[in-house]
N, C-alpha and C positions, 0 to 999 in steps of 0.2 A: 429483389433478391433476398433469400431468408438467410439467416445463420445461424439456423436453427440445428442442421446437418454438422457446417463446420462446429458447435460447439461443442455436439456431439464428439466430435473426432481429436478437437486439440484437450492433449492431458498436460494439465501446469499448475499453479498453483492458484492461474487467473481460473481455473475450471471447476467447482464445486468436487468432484474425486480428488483433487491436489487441495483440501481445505486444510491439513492437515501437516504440507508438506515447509510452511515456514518452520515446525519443529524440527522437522527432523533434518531441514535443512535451510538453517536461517539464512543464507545468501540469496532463497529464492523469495522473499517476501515482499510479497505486494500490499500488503498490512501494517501501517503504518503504527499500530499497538502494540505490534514484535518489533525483534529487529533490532538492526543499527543503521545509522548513516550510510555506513558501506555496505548494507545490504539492498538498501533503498536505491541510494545510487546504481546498484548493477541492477536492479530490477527495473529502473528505468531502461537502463540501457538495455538490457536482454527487449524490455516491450520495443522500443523504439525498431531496434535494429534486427531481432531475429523470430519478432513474434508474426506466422505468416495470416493470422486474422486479426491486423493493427487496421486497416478499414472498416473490418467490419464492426471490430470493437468502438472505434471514435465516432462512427454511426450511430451504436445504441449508445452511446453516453449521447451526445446530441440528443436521439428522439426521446432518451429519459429524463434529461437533465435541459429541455430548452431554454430556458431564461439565465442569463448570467448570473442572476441574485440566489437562485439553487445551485448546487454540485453536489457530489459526491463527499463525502465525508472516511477520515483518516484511511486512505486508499490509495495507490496509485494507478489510475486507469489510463488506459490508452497514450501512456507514458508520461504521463500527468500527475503527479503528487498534488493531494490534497490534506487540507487539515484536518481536523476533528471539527473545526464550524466551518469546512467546506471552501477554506480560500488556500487558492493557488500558489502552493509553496516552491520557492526555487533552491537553486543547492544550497545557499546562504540560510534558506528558511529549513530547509530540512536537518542542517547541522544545529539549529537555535531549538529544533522539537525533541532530537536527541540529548542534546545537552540538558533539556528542562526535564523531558522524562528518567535519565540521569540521574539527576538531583533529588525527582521526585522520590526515585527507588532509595536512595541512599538515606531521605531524611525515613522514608518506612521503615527501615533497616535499624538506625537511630530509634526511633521511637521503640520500634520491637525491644530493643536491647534496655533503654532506658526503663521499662515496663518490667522488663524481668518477666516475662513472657514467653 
């Protein structure tokens, strides 16, 4: 079966036309680089529960991604969060990526300020 047609047809943020739509609408992020916690979390869920090409999605991850030691990288596919080096984040891990990227923003913010910049 191809899903080539469906990917044509579904518009989301999983679809290259919605590249753009975590801006303008951070709750639908499947980018693990934007975002929050609570964005992540419902984009899980939206994949999980109301996305109608979640087969065919966790298919091409499979035939792109076959060996366990590869994944996908700060993503979340086929309702699947991953890291930045590509391991299997659960909600515990995805609240521990927020809070570091968090920090991270805040010490930039710090340093800006301390530069007088």
């Amino acid at each position: 079966m191809s899903t080539g047609q469906m990917d044509n047809d579904w518009v989301g943020p999983c679809h290259p036309s919605g590249r753009t739509a975590a801006a303008d609408d951070p709750h639908e992020s499947w980018d693990l680089d934007v975002g929050d916690v609570q964005s992540w979390l419902r984009a899980q869920r939206v994949c999980l529960e109301q996305c109608p090409f979640l087969v065919a999605c966790q298919a091409r991850r499979t035939r792109l991604y076959p060996y366990p030691a590869r994944n996908p990288q700060a993503v979340i596919w086929a309702g699947v969060a991953y890291s930045d080096t590509g391991r299997i984040l659960d909600t515990a891990g995805l609240r521990r990526l927020s809070a570091t990227q968090r920090g991270r923003d805040l010490r930039g913010e710090q340093s800006w300020i301390a530069t007088g910049s």
